[in-house]
Z-matrix of the N, CA and C atoms (Angstrom, degrees):
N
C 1 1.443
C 2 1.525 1 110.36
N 3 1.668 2 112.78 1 -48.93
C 4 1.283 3 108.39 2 -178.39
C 5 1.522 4 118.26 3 -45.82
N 6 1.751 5 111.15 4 -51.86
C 7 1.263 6 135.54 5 -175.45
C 8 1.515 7 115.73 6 -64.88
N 9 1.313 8 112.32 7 -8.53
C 10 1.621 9 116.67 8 173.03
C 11 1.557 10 110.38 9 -86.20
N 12 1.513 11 116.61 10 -43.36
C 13 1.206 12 134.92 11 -179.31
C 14 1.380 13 112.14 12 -72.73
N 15 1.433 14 119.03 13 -64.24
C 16 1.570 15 109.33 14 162.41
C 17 1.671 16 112.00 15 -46.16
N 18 0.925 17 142.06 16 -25.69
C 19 1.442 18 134.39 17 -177.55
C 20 1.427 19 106.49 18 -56.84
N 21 1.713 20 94.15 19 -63.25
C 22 1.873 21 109.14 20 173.07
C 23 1.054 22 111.28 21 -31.50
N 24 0.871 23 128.26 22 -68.93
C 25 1.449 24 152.63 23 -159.50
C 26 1.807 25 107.66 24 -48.46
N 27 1.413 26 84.51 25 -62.76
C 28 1.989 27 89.89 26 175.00
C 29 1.268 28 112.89 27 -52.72
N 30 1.746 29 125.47 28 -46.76
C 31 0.800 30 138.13 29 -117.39
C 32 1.940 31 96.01 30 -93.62
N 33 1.423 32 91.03 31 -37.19
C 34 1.196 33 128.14 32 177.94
C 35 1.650 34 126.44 33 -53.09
N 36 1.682 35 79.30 34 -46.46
C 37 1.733 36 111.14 35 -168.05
C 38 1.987 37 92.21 36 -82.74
N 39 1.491 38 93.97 37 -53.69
C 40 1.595 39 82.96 38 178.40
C 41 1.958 40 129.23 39 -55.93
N 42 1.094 41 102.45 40 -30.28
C 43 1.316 42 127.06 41 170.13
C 44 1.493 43 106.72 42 -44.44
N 45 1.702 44 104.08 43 -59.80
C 46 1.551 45 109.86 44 -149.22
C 47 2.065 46 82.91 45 -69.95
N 48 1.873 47 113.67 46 -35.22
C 49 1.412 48 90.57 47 -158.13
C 50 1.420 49 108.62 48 -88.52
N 51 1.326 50 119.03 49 2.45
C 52 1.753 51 108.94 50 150.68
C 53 1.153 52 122.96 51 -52.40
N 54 1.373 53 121.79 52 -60.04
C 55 1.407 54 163.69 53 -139.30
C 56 1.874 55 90.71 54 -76.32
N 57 1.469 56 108.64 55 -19.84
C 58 1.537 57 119.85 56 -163.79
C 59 0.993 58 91.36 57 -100.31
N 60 1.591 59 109.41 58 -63.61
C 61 1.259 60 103.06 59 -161.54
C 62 1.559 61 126.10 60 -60.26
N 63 1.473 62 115.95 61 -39.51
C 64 1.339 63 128.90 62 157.34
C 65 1.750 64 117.17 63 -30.85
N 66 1.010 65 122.26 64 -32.44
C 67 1.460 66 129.08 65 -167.14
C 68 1.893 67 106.78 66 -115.68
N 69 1.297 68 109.99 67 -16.25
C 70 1.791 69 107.50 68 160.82
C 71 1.697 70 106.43 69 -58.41
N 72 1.168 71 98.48 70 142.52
C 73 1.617 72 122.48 71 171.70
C 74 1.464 73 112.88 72 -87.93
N 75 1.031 74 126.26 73 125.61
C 76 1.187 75 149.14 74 168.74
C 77 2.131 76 114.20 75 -48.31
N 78 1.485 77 94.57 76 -40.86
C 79 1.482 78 99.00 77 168.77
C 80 1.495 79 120.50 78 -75.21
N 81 1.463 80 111.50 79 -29.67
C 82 1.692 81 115.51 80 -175.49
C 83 1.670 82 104.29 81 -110.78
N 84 1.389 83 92.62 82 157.86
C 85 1.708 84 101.78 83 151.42
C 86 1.083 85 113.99 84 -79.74
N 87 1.171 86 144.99 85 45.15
C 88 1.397 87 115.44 86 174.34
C 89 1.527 88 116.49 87 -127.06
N 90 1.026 89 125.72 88 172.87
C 91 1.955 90 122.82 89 -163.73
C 92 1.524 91 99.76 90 -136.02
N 93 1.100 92 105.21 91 138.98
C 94 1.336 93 119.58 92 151.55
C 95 0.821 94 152.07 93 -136.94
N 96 1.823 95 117.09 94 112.79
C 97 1.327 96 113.83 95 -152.14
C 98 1.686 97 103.64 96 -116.67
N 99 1.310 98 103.19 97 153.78
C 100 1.823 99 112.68 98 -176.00
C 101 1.436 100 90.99 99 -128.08
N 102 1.336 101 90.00 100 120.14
C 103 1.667 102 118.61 101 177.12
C 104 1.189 103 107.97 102 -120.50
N 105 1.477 104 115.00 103 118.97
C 106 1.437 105 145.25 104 171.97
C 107 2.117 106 90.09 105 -40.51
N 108 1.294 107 99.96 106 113.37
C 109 1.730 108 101.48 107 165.09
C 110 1.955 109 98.29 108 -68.73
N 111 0.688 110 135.96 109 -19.73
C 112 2.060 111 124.80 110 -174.75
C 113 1.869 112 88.07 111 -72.71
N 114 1.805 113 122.73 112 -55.77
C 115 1.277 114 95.15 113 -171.77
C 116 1.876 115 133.79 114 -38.94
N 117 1.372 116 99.89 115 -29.62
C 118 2.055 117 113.25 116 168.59
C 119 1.540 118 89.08 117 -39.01
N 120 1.207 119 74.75 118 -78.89
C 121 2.290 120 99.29 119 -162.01
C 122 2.078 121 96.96 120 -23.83
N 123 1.345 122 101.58 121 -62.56
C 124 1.553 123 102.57 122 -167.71
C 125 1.158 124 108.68 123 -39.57
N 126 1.936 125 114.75 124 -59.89
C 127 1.369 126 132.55 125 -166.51
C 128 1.567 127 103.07 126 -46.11
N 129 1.468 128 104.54 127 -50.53
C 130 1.816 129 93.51 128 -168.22
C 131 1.165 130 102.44 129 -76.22
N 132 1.416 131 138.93 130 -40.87
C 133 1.205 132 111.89 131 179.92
C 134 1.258 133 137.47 132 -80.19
N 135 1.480 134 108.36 133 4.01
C 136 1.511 135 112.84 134 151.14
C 137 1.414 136 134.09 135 -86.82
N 138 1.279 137 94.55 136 -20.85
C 139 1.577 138 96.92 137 144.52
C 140 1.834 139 138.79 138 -83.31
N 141 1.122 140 106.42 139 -9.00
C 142 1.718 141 121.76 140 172.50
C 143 2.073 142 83.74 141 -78.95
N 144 1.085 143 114.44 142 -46.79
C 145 1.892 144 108.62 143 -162.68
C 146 1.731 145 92.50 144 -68.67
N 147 1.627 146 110.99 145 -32.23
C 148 1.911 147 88.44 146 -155.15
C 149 1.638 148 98.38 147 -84.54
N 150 1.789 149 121.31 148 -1.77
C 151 1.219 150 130.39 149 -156.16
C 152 1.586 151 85.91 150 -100.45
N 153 1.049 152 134.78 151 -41.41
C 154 1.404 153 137.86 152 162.56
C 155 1.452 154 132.17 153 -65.46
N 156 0.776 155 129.95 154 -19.67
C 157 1.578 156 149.00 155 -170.55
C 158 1.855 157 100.31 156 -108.43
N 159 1.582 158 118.48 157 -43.97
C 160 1.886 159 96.19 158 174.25
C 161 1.232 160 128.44 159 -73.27
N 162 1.358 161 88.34 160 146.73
C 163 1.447 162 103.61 161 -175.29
C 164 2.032 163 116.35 162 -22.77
N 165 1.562 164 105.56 163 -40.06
C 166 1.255 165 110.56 164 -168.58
C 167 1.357 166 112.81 165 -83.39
N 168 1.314 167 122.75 166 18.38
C 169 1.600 168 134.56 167 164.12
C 170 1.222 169 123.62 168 -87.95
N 171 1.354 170 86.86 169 -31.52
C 172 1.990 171 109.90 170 -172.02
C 173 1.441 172 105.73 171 -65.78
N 174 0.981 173 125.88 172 151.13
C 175 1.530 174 139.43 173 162.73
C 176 1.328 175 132.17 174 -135.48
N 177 1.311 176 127.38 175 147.74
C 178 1.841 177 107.88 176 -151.79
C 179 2.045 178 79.08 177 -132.12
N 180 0.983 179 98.94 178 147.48
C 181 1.352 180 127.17 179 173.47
C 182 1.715 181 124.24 180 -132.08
N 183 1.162 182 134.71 181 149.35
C 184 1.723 183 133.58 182 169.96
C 185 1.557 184 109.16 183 -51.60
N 186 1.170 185 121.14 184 134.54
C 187 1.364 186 109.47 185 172.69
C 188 1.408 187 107.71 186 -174.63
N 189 1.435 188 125.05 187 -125.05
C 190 1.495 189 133.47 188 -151.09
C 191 1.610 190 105.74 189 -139.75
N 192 1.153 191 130.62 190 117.25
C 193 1.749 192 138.96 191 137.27
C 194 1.121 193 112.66 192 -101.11
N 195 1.179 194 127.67 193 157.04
C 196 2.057 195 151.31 194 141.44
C 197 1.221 196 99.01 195 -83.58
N 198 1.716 197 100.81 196 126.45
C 199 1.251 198 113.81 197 169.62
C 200 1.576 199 90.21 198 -104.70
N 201 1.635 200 107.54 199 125.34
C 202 1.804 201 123.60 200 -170.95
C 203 1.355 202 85.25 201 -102.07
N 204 1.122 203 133.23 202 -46.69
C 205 1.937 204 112.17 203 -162.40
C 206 1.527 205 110.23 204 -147.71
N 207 0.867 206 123.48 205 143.67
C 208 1.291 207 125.75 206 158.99
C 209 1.643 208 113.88 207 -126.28
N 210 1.266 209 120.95 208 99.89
C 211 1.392 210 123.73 209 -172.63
C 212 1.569 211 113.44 210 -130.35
N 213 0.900 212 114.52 211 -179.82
C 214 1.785 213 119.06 212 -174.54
C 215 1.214 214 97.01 213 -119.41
N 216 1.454 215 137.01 214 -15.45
C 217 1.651 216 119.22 215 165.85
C 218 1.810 217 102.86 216 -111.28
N 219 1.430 218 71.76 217 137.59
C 220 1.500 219 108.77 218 166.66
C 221 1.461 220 110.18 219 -34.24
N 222 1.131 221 100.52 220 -93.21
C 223 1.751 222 107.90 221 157.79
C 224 1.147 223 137.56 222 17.54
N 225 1.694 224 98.69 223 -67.76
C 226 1.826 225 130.17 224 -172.36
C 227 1.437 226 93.86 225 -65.76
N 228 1.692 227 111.15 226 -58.27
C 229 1.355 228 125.69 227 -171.88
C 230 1.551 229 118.32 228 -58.87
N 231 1.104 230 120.95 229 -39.45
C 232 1.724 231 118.43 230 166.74
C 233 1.428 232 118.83 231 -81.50
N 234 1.271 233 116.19 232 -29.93
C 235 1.511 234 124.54 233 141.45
C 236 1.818 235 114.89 234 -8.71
N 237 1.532 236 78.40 235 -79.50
C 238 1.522 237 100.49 236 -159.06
C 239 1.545 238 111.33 237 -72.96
N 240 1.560 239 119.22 238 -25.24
C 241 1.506 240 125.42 239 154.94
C 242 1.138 241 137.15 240 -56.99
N 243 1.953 242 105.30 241 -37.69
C 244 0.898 243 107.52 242 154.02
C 245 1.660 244 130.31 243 -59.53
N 246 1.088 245 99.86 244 -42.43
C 247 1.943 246 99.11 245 -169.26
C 248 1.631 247 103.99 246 -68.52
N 249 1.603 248 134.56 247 -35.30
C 250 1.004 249 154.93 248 154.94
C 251 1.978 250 90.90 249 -20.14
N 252 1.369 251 107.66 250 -77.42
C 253 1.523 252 114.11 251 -149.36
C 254 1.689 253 91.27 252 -79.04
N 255 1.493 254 122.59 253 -13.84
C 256 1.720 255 126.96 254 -178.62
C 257 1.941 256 91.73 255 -64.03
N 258 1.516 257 120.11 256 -81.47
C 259 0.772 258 133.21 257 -140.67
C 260 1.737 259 105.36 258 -82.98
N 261 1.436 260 118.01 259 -32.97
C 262 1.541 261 129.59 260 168.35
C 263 1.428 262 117.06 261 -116.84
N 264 1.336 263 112.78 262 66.99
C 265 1.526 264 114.12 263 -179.39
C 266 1.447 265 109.28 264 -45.47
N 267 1.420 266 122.95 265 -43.81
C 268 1.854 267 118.77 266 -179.49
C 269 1.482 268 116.10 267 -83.89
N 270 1.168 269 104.05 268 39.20
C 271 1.769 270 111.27 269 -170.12
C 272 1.958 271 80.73 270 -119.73
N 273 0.977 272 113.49 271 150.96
C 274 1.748 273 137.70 272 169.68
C 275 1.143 274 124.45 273 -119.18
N 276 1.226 275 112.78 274 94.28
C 277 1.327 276 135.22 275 -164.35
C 278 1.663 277 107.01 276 -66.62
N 279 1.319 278 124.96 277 153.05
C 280 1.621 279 125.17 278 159.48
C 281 1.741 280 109.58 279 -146.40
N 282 1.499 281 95.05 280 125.71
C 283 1.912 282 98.25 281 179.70
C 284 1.141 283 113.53 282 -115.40
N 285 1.261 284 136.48 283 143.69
C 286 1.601 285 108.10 284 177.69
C 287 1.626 286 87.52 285 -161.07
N 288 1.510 287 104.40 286 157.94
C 289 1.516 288 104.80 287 176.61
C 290 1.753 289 121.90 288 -127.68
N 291 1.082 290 75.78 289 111.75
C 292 1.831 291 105.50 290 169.85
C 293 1.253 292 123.56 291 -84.81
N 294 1.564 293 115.99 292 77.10
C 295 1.449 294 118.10 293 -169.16
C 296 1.644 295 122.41 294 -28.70
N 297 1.457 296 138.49 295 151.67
C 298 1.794 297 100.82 296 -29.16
C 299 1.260 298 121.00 297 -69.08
N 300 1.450 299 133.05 298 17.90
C 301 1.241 300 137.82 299 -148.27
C 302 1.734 301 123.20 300 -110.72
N 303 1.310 302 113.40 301 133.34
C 304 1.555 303 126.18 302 172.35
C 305 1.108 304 107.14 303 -76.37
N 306 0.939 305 119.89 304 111.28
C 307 2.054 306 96.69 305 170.41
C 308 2.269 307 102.70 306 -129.94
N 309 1.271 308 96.39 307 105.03
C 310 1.413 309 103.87 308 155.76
C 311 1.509 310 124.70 309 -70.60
N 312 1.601 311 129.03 310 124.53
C 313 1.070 312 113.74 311 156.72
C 314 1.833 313 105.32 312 -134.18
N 315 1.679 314 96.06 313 157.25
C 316 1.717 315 90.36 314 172.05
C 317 1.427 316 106.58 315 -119.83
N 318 1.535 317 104.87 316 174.32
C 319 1.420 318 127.22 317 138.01
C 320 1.677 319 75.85 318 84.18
N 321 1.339 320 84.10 319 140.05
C 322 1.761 321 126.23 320 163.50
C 323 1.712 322 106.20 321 -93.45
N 324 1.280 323 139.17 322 112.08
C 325 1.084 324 134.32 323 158.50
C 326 1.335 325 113.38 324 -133.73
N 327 1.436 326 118.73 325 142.69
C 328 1.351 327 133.40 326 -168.63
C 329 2.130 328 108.90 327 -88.86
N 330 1.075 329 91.70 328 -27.78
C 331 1.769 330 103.04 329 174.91
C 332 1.630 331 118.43 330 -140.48
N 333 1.526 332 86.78 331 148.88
C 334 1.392 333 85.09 332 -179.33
C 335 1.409 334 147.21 333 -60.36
N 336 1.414 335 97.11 334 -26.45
C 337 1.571 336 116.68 335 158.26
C 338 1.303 337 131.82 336 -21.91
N 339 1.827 338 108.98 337 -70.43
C 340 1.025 339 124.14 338 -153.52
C 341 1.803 340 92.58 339 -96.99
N 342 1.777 341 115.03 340 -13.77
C 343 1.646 342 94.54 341 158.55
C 344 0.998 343 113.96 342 -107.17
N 345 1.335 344 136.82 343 39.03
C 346 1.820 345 138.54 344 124.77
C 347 1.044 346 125.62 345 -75.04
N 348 1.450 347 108.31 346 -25.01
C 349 1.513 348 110.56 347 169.74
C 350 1.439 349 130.52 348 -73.39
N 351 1.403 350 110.39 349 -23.72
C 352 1.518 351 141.79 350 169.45
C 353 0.924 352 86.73 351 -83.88
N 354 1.441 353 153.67 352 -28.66
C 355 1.893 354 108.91 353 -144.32
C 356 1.991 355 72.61 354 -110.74
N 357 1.232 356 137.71 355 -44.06
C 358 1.221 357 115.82 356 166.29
C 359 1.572 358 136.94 357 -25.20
N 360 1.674 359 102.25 358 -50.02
C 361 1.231 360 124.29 359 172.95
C 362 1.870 361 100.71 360 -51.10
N 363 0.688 362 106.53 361 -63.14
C 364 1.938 363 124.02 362 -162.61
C 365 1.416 364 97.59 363 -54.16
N 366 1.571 365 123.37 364 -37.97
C 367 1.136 366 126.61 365 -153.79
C 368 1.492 367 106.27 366 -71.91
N 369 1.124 368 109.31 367 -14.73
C 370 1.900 369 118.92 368 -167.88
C 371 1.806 370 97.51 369 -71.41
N 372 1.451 371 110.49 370 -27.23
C 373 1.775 372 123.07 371 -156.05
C 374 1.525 373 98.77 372 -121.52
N 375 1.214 374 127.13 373 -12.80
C 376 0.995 375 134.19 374 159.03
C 377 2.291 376 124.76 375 -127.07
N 378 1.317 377 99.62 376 88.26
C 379 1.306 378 111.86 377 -164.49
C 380 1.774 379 107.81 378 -75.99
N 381 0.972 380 114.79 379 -11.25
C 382 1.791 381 136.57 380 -165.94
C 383 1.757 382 94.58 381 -78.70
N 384 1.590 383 95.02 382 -48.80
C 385 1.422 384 93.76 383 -174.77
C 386 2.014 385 117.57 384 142.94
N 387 1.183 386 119.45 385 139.03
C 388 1.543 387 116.31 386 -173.66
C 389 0.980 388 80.25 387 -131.48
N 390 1.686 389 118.80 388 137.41
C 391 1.289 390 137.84 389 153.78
C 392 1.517 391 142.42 390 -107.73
N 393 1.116 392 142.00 391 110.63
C 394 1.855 393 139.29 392 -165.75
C 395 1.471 394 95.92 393 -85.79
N 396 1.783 395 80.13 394 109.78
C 397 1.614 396 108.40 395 165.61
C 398 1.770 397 113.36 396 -111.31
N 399 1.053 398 110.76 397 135.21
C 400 1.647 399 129.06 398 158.43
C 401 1.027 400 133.17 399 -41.81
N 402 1.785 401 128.95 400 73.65
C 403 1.298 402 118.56 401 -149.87
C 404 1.427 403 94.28 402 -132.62
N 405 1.731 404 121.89 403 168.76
C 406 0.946 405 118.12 404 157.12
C 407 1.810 406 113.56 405 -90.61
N 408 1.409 407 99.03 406 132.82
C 409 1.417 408 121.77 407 -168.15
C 410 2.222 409 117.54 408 -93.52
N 411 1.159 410 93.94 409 157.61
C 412 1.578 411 95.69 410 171.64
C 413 1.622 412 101.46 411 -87.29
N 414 1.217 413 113.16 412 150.53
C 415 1.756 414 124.75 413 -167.10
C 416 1.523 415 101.60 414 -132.11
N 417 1.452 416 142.94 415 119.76
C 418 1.110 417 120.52 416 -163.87
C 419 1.606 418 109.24 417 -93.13
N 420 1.327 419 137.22 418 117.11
C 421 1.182 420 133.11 419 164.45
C 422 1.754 421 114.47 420 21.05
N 423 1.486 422 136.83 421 152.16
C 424 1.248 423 118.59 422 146.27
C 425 1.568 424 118.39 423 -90.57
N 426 0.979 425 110.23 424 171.74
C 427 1.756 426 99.23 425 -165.74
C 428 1.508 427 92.48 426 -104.15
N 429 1.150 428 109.06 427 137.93
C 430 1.837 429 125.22 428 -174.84
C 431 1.889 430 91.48 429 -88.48
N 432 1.781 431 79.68 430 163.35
C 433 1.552 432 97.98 431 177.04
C 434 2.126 433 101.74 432 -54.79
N 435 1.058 434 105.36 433 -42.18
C 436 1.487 435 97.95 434 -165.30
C 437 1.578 436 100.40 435 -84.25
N 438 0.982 437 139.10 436 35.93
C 439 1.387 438 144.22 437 167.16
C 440 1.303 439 117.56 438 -123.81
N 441 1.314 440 110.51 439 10.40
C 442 1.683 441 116.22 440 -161.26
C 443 1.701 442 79.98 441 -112.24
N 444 1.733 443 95.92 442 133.22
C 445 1.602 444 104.30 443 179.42
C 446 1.533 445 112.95 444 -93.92
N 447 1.152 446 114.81 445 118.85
C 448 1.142 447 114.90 446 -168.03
C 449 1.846 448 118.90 447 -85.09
């Protein structure tokens, strides 16, 4: 996404300094360039997304994962991430391997509640079994007055 938007952006920018140069006078120094006022708009809000998205925004708190698999093939384990991200696209998956072991788990939750309520959900796609483990979790930023889109 970033890399689609920065493209625009050049693409845009290169445009405007043809578009200049074509229209400078040969008698003066001077240039004139007409810049789309929306390119501003893009810039900040691609910078409000890259200020939100690093790592140093994130904040981790005590809370709630589902452990979906614990298997020894690879396979089973991307399998099971995959069907995870099929059936709960806004769920955040984590796999990692701990010899000999696959272990998938999802979802960031802050209480237990709402990952019993998920790990029920999961249980329909996973019949073996989902389990609520004690993990430290991702917490998403709170959103400040100047982040609120008006």
């Amino acid at each position: 996404m970033k890399k689609v938007i920065i493209g625009c952006f050049l693409l845009l920018l290169s445009g405007f300094a043809a578009q200049a140069q074509t229209e400078s006078t040969s008698d003066s120094n001077t240039v004139v360039i007409h810049k789309d006022p929306r390119i501003d708009l893009l810039v900040k809000k691609q910078a409000q997304i890259n200020e939100y998205t690093t790592r140093d925004s994130r904040r981790t708190a005590k809370g709630y994962r589902l452990l979906v698999i614990s298997t020894n093939s690879r396979d089973e384990a991307i399998a099971a991430k995959t069907k995870v991200y099929t059936y709960f696209p806004d769920m955040k998956t984590y796999m990692w391997h701990q010899s000999p072991y696959y272990r998938v788990k999802a979802g960031n939750f802050k209480d237990r509640k709402e990952a019993e309520d998920y790990r029920k959900k999961l249980l329909e796609y996973f019949p073996k079994g989902v389990f609520i483990m004690n993990d430290v979790v991702e917490v998403k930023p709170e959103k400040t007055f100047d982040d609120a889109e008006y």
